[in-house]
PABADREN-781545 format. One record per atom (N, C-alpha, C, O): atom name; residue number from 0; x, y, z; residue in three letters. Coordinates in steps of 0.02 Angstrom, whole numbers, plus 50000, padded with zeros to 5 digits. Example, Ala and Ser with C-alpha at 12.3 -4.5 7.8 and 13.67 -1.06 7.14 Angstrom:
2
 at   i    xx    yy    zz  aa
  N   0 50660 49716 50390 ALA
 CA   0 50615 49775 50390 ALA
  C   0 50660 49835 50390 ALA
  O   0 50712 49834 50423 ALA
  N   1 50642 49888 50354 SER
 CA   1 50684 49947 50357 SER
  C   1 50645 50002 50394 SER
  O   1 50670 50057 50402 SER
end
This chain:
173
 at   i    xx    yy    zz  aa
  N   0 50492 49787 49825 UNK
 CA   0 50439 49808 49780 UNK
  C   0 50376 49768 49798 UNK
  O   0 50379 49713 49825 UNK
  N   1 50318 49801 49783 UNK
 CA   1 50247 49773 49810 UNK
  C   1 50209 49794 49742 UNK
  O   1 50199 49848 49713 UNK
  N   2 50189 49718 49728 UNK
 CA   2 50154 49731 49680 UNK
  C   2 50092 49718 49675 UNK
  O   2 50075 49660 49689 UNK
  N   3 50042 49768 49653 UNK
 CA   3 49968 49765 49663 UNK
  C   3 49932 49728 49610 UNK
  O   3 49871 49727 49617 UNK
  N   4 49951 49701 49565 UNK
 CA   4 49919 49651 49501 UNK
  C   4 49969 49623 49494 UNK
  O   4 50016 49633 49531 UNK
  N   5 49973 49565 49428 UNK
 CA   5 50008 49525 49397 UNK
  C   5 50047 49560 49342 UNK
  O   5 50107 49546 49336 UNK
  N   6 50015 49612 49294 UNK
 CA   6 50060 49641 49256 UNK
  C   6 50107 49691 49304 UNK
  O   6 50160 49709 49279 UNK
  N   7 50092 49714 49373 UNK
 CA   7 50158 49758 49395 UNK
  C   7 50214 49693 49420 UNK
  O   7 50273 49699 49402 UNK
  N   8 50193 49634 49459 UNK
 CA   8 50236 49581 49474 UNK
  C   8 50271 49572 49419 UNK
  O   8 50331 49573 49428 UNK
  N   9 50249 49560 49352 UNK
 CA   9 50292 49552 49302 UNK
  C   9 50355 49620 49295 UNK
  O   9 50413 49614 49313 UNK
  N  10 50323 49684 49263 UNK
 CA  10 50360 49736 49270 UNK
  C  10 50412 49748 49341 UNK
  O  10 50466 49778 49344 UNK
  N  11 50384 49724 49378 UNK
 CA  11 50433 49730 49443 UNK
  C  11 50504 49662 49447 UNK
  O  11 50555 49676 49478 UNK
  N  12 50499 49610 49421 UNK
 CA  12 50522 49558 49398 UNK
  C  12 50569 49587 49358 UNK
  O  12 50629 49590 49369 UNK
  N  13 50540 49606 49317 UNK
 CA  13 50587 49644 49263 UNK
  C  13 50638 49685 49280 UNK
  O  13 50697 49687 49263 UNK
  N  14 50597 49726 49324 UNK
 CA  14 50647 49797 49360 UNK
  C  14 50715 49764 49408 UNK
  O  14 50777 49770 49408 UNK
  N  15 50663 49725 49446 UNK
 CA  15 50740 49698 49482 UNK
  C  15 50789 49652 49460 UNK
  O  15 50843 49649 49489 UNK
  N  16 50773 49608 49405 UNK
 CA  16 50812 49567 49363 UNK
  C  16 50888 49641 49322 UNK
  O  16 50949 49636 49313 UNK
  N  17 50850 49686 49312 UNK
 CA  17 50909 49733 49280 UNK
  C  17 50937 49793 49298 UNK
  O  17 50963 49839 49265 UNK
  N  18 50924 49780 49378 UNK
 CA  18 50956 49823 49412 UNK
  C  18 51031 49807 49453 UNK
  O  18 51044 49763 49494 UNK
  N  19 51074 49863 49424 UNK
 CA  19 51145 49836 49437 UNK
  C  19 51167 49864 49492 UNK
  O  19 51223 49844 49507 UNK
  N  20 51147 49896 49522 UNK
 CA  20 51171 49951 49593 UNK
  C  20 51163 49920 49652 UNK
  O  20 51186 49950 49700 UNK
  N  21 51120 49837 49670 UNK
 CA  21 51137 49790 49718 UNK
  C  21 51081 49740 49725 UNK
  O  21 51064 49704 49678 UNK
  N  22 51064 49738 49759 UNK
 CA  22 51014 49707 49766 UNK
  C  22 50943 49702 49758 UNK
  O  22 50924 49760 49753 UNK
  N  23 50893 49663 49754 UNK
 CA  23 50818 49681 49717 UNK
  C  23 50785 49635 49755 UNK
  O  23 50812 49580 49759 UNK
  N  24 50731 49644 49784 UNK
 CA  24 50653 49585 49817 UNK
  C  24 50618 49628 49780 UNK
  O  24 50623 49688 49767 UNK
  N  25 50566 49569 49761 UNK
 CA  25 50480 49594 49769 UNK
  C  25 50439 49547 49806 UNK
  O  25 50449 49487 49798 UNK
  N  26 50398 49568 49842 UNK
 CA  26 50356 49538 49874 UNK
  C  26 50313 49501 49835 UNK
  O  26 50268 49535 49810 UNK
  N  27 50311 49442 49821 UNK
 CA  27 50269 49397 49743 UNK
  C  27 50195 49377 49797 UNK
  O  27 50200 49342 49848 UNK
  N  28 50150 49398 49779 UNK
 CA  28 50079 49397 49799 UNK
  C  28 50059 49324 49794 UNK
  O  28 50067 49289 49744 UNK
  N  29 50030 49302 49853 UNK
 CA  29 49987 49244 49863 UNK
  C  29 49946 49232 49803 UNK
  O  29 49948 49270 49755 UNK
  N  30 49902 49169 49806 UNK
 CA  30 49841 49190 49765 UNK
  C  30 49845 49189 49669 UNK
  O  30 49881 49156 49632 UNK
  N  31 49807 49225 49660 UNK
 CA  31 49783 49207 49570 UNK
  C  31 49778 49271 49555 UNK
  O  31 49756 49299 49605 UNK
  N  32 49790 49318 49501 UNK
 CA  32 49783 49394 49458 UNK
  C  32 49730 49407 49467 UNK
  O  32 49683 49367 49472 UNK
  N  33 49728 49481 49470 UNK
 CA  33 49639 49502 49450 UNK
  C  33 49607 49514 49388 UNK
  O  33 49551 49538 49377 UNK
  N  34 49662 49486 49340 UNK
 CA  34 49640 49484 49251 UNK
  C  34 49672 49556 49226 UNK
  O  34 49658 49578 49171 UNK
  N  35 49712 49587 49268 UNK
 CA  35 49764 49642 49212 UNK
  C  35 49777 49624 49158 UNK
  O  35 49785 49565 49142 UNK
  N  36 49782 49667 49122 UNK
 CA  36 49790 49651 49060 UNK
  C  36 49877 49651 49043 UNK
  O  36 49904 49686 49086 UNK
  N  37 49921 49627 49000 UNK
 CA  37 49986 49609 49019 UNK
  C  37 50004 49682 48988 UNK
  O  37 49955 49713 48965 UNK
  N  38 50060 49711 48984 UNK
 CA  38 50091 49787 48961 UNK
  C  38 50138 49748 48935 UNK
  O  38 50142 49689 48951 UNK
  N  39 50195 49786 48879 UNK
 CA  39 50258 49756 48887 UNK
  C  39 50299 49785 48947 UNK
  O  39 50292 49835 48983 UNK
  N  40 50364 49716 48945 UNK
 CA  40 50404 49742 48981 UNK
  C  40 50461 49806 48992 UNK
  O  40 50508 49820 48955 UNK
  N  41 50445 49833 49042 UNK
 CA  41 50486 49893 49052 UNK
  C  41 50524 49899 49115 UNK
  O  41 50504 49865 49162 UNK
  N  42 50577 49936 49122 UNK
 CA  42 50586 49955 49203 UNK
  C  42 50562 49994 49213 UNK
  O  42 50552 50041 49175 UNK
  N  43 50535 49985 49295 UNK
 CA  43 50491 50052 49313 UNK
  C  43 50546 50118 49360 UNK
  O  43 50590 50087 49389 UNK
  N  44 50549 50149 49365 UNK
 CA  44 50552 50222 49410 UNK
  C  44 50556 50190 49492 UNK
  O  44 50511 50176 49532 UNK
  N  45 50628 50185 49496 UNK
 CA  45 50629 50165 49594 UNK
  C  45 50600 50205 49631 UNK
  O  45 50597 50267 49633 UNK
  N  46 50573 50158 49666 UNK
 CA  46 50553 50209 49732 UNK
  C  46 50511 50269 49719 UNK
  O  46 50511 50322 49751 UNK
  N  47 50467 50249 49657 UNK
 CA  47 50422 50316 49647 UNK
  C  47 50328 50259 49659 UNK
  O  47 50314 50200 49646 UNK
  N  48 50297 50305 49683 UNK
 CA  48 50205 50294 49686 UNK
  C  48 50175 50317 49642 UNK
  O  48 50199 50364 49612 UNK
  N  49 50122 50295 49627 UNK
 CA  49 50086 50313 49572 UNK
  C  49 50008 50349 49615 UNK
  O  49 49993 50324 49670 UNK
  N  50 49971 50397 49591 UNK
 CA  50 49933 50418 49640 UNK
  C  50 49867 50388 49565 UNK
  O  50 49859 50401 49506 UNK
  N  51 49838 50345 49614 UNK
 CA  51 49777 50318 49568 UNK
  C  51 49715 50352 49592 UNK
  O  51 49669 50327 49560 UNK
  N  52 49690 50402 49638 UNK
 CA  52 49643 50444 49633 UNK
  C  52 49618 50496 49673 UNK
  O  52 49587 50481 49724 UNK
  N  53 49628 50556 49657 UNK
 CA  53 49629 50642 49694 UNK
  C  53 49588 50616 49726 UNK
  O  53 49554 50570 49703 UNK
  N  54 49580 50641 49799 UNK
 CA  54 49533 50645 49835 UNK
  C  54 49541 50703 49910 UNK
  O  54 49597 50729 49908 UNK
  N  55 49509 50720 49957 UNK
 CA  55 49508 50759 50003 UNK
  C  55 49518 50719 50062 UNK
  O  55 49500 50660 50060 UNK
  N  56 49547 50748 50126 UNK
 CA  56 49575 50757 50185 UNK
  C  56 49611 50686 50199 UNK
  O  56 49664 50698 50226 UNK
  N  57 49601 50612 50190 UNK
 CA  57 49639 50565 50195 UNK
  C  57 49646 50532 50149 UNK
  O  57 49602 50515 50109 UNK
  N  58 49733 50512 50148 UNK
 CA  58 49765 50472 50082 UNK
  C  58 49777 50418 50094 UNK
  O  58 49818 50412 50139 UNK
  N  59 49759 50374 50074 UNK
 CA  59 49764 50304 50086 UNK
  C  59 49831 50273 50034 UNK
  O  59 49833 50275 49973 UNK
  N  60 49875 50250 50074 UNK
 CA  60 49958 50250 50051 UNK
  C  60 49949 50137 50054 UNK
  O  60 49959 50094 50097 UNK
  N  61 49922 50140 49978 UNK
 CA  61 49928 50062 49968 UNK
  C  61 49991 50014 49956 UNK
  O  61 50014 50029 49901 UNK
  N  62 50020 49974 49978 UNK
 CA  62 50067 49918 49975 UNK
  C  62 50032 49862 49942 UNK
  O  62 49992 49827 49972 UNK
  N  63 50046 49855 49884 UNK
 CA  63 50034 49782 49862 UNK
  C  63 49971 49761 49850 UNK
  O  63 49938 49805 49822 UNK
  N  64 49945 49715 49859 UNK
 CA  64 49900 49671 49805 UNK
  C  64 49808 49699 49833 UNK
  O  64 49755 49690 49804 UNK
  N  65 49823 49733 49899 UNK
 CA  65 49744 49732 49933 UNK
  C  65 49737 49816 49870 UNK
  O  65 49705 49853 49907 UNK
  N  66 49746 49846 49820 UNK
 CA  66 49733 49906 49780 UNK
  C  66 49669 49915 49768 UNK
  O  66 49647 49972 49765 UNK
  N  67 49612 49840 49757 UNK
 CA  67 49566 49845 49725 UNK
  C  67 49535 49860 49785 UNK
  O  67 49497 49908 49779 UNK
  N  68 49537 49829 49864 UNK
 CA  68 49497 49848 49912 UNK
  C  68 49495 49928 49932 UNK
  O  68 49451 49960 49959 UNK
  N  69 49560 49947 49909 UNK
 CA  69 49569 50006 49919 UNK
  C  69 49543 50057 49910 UNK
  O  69 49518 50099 49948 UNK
  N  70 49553 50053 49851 UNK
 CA  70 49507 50086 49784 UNK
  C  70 49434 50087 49801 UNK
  O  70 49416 50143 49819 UNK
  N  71 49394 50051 49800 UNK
 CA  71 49326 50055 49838 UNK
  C  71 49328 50073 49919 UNK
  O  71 49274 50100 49931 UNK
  N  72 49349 50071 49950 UNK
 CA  72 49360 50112 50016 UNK
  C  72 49391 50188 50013 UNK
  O  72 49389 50228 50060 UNK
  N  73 49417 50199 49953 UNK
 CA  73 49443 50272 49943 UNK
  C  73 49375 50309 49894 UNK
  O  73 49358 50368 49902 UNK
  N  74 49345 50268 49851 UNK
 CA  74 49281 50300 49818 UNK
  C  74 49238 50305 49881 UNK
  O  74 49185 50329 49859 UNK
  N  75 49231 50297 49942 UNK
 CA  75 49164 50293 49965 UNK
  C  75 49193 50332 50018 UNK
  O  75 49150 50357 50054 UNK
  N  76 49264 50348 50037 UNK
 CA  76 49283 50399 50077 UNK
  C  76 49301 50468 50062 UNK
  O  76 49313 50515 50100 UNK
  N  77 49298 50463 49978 UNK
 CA  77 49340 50525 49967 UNK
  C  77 49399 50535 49956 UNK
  O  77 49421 50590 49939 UNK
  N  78 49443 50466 49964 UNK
 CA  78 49507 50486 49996 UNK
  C  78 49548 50492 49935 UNK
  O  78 49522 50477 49881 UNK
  N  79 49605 50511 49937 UNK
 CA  79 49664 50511 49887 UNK
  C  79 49688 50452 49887 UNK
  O  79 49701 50433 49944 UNK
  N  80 49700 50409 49840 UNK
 CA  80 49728 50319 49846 UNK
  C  80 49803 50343 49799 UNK
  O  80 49814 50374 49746 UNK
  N  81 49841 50313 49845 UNK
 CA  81 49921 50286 49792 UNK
  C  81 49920 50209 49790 UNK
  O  81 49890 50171 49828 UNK
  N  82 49955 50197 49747 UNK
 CA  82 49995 50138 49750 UNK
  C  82 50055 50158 49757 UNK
  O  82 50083 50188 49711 UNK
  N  83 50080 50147 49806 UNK
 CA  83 50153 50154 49845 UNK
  C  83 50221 50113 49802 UNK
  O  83 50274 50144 49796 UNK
  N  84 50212 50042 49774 UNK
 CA  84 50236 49999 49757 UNK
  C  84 50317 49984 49771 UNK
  O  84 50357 49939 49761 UNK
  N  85 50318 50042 49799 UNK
 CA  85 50411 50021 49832 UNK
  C  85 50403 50046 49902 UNK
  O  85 50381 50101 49919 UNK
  N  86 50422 49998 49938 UNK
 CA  86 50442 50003 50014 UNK
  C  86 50495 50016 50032 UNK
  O  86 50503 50050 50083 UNK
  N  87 50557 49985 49987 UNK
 CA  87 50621 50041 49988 UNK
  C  87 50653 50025 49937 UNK
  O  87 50669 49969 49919 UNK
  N  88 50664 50089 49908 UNK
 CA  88 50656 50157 49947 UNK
  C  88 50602 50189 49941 UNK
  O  88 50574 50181 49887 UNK
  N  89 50576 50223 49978 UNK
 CA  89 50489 50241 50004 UNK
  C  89 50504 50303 49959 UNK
  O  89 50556 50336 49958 UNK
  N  90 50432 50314 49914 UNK
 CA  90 50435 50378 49888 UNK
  C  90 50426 50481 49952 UNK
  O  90 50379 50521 49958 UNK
  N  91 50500 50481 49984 UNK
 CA  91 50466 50510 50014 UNK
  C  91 50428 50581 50004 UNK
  O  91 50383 50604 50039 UNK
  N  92 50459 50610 49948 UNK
 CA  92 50447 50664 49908 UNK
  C  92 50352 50649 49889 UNK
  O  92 50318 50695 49867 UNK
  N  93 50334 50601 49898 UNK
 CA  93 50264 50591 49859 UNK
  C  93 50238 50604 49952 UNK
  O  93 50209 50657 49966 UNK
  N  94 50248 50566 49993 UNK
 CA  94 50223 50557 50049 UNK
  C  94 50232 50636 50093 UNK
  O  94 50189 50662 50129 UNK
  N  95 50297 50661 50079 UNK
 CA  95 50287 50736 50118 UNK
  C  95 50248 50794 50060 UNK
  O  95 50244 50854 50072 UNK
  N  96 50227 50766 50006 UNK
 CA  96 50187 50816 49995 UNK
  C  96 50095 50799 50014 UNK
  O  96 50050 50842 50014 UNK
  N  97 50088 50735 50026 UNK
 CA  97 50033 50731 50031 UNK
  C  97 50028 50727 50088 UNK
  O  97 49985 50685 50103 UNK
  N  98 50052 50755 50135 UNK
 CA  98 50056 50755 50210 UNK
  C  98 50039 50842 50217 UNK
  O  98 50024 50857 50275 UNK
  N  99 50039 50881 50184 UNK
 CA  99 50014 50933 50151 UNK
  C  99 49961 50973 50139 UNK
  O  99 49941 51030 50153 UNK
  N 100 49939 50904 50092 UNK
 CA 100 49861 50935 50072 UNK
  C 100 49816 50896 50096 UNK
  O 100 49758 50899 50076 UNK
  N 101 49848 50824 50174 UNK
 CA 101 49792 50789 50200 UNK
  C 101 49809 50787 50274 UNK
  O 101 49860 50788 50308 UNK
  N 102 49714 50782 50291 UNK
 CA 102 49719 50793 50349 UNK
  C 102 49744 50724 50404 UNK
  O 102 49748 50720 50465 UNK
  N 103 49756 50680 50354 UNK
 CA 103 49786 50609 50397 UNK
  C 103 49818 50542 50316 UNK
  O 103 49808 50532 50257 UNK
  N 104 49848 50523 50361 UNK
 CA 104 49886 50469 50311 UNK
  C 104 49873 50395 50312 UNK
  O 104 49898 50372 50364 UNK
  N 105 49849 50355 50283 UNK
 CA 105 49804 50272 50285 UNK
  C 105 49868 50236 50243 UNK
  O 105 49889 50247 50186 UNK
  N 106 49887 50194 50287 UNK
 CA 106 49930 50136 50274 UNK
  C 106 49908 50102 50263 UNK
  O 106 49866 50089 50306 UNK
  N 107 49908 50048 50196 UNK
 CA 107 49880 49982 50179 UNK
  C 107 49924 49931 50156 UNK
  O 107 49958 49932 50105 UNK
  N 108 49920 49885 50202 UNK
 CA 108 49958 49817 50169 UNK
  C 108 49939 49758 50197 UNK
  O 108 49920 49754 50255 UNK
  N 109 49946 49688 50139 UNK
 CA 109 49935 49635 50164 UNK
  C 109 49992 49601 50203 UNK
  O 109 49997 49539 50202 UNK
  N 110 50034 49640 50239 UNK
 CA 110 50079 49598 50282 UNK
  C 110 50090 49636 50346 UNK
  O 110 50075 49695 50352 UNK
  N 111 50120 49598 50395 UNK
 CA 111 50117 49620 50476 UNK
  C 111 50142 49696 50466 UNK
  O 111 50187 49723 50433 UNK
  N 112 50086 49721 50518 UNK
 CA 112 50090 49795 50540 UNK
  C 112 50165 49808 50543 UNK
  O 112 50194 49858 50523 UNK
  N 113 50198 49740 50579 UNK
 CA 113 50258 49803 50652 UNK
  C 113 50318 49774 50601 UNK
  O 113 50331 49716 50588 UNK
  N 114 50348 49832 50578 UNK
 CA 114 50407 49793 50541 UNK
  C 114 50392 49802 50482 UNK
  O 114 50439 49799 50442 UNK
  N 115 50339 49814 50461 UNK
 CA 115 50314 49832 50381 UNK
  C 115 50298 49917 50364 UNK
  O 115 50303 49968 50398 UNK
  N 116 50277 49903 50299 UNK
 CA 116 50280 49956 50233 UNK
  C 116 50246 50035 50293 UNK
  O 116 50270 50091 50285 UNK
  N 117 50208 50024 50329 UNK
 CA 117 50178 50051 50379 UNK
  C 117 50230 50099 50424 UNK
  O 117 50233 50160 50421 UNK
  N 118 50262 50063 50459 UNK
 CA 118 50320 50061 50521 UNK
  C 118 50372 50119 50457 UNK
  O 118 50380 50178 50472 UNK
  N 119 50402 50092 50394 UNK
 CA 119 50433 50143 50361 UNK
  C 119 50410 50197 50346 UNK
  O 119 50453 50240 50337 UNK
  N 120 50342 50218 50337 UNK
 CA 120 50301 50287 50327 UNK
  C 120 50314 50324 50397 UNK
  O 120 50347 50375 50401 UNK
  N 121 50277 50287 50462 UNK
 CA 121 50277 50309 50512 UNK
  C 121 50355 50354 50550 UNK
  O 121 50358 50402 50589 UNK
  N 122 50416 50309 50515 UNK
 CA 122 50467 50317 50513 UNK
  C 122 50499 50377 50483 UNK
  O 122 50539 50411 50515 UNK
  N 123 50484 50389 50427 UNK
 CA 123 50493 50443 50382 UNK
  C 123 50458 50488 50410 UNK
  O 123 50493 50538 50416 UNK
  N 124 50367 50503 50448 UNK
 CA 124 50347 50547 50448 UNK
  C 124 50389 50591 50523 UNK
  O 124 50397 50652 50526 UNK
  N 125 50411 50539 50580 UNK
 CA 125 50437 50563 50627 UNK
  C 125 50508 50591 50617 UNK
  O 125 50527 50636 50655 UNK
  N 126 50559 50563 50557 UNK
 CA 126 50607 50595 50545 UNK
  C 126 50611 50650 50514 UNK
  O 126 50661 50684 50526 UNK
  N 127 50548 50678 50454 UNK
 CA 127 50546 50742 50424 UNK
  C 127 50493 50798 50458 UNK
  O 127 50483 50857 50444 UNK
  N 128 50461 50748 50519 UNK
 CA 128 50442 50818 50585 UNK
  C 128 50362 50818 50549 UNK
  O 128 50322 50859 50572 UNK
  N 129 50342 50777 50498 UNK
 CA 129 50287 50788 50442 UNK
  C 129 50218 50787 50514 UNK
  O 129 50204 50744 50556 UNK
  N 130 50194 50845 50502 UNK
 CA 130 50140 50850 50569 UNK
  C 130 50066 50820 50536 UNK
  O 130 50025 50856 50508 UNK
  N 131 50059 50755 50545 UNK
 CA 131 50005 50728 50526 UNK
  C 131 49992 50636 50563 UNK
  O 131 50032 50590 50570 UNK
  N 132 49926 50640 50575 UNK
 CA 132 49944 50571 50600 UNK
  C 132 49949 50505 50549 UNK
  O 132 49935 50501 50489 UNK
  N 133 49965 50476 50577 UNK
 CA 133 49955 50419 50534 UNK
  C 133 49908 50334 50546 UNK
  O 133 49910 50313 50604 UNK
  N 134 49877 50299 50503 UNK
 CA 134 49850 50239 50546 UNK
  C 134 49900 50209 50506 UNK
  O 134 49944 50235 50471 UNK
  N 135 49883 50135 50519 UNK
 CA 135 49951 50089 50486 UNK
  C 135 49890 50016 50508 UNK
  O 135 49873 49990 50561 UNK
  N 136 49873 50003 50434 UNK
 CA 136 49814 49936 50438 UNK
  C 136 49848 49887 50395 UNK
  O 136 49875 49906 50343 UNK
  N 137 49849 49813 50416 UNK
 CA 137 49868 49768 50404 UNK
  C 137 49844 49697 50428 UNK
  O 137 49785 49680 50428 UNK
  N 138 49900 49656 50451 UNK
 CA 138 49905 49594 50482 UNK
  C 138 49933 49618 50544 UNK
  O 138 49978 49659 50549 UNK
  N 139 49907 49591 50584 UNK
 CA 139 49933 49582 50657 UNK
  C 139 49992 49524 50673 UNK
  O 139 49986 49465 50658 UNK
  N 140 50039 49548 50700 UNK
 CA 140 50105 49511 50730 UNK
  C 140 50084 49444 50761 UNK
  O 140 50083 49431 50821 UNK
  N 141 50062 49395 50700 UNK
 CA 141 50032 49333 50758 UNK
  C 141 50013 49276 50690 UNK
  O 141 49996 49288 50632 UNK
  N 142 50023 49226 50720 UNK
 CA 142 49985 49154 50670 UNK
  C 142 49914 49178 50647 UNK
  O 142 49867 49194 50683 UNK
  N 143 49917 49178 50571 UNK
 CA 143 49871 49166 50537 UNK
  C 143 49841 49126 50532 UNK
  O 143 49876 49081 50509 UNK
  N 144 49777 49105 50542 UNK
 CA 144 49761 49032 50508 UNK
  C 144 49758 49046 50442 UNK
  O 144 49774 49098 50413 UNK
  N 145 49723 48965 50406 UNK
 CA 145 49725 48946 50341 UNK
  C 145 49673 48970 50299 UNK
  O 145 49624 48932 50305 UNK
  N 146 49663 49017 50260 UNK
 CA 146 49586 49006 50239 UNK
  C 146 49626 49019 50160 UNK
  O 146 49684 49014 50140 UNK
  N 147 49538 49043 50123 UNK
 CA 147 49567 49081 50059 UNK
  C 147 49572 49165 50066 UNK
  O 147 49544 49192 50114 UNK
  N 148 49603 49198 50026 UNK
 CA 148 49621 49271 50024 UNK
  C 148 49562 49293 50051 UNK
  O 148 49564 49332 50099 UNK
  N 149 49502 49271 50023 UNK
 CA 149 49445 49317 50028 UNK
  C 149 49423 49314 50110 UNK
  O 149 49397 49360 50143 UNK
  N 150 49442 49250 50133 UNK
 CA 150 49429 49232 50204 UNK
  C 150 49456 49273 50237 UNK
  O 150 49430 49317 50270 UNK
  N 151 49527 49258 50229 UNK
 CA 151 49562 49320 50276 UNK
  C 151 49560 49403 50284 UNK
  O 151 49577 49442 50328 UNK
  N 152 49537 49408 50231 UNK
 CA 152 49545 49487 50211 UNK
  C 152 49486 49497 50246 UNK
  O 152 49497 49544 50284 UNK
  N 153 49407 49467 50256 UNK
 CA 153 49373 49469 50295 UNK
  C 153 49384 49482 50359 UNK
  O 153 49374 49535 50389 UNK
  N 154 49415 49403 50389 UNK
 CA 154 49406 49405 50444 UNK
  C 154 49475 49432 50482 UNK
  O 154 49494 49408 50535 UNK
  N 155 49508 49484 50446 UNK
 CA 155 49535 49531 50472 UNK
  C 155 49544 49618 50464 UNK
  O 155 49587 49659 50481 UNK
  N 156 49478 49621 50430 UNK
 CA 156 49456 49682 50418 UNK
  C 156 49495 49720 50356 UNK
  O 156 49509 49779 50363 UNK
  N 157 49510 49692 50307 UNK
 CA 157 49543 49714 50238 UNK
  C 157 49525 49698 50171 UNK
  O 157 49555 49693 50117 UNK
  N 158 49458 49691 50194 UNK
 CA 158 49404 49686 50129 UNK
  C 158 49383 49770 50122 UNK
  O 158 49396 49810 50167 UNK
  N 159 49356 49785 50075 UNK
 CA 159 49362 49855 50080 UNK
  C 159 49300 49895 50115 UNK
  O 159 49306 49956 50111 UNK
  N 160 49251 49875 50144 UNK
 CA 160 49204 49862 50211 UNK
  C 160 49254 49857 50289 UNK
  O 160 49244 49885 50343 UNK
  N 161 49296 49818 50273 UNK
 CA 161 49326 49811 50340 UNK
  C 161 49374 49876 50352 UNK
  O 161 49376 49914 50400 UNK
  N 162 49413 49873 50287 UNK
 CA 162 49468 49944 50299 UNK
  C 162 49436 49995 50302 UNK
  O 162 49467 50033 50339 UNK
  N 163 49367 50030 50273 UNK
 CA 163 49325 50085 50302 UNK
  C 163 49289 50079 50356 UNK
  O 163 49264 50132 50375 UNK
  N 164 49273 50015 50399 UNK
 CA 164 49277 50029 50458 UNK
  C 164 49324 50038 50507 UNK
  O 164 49312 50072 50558 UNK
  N 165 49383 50005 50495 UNK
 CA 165 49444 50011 50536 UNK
  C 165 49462 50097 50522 UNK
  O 165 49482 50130 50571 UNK
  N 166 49456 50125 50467 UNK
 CA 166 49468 50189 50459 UNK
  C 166 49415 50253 50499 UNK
  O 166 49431 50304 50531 UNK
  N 167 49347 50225 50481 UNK
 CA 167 49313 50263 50532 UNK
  C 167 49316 50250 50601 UNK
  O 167 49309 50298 50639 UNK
  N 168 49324 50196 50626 UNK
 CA 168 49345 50199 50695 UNK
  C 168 49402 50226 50726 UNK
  O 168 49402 50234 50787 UNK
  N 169 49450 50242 50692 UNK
 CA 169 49499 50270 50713 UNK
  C 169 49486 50353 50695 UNK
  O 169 49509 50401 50726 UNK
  N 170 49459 50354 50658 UNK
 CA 170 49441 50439 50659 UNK
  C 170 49381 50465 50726 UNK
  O 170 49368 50521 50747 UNK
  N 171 49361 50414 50742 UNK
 CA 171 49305 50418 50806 UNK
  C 171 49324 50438 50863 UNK
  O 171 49293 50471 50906 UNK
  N 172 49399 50408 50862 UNK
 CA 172 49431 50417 50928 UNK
  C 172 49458 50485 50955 UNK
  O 172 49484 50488 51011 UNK
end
């Protein structure tokens, strides 16, 4: 589970604390809340996305805590934004329909590209034949240095300036 605020880390906490069918991770986010406001506790719906805003030809498929960069890179593209919040099991029923009504699919997460939330979409789209491309934006397979969130997300293009340029450059090509 990937959680994009502090009230879903909680709710996700929750979810996997009372799930009896095997095993449970959530990915617990670096860093300090963005001031969510708390919900009570509930379990959430496995392996289901939440689509936080209609938009035209690319869907930007969010993992975890970068939502807010998202979200402003999807207002200024147009795009359709989910929060994905389970990596497995991947909502794929949400992902082959929006493979559908878009003309490309935007992977977002704050953790390494190869091996991540990314690599499982890409995965799914080549096993259900889903004819659409995909980008897959992240961390690169390599030592991070030290900074704060805001540093890094900069100086690796996942501020939401960086992910709409990494997005238009790849549509350039």
């Amino acid at each position: 589970m990937t959680p994009s605020d502090e009230n879903e880390c909680r709710q996700m906490l929750y979810t996997g604390y009372h799930y009896q069918d095997g095993p449970s991770a959530v990915r617990y986010p670096r860093g300090t809340g963005i001031g969510t406001p708390l919900a009570p506790l509930q379990s959430l719906p496995l392996g289901k996305g939440v689509v936080k805003r209609q938009g035209e030809k690319l869907a930007i498929l969010n993992f975890g805590t970068l939502l807010p960069e998202a979200a402003a890179a999807a207002e200024a593209l147009n795009a359709t934004l989910v929060d994905m919040r389970f990596v497995k099991p991947l909502d794929e029923a949400l992902i082959a329909e929006l493979s559908t009504r878009h003309e490309a699919l935007i992977t977002l997460e704050e953790g390494a590209i190869k091996g991540g939330a990314g690599s499982g979409v890409n995965e799914l789209v080549m096993a259900k034949r889903l004819r659409i491309p995909v980008l897959n934006i992240g961390l690169p397979d390599e030592f991070i240095p030290q900074g704060t969130q805001d540093e890094i997300r900069h100086d690796y293009l996942l501020d939401a300036e960086g992910i709409q340029q990494q997005i238009a450059a790849w549509l350039a090509q």
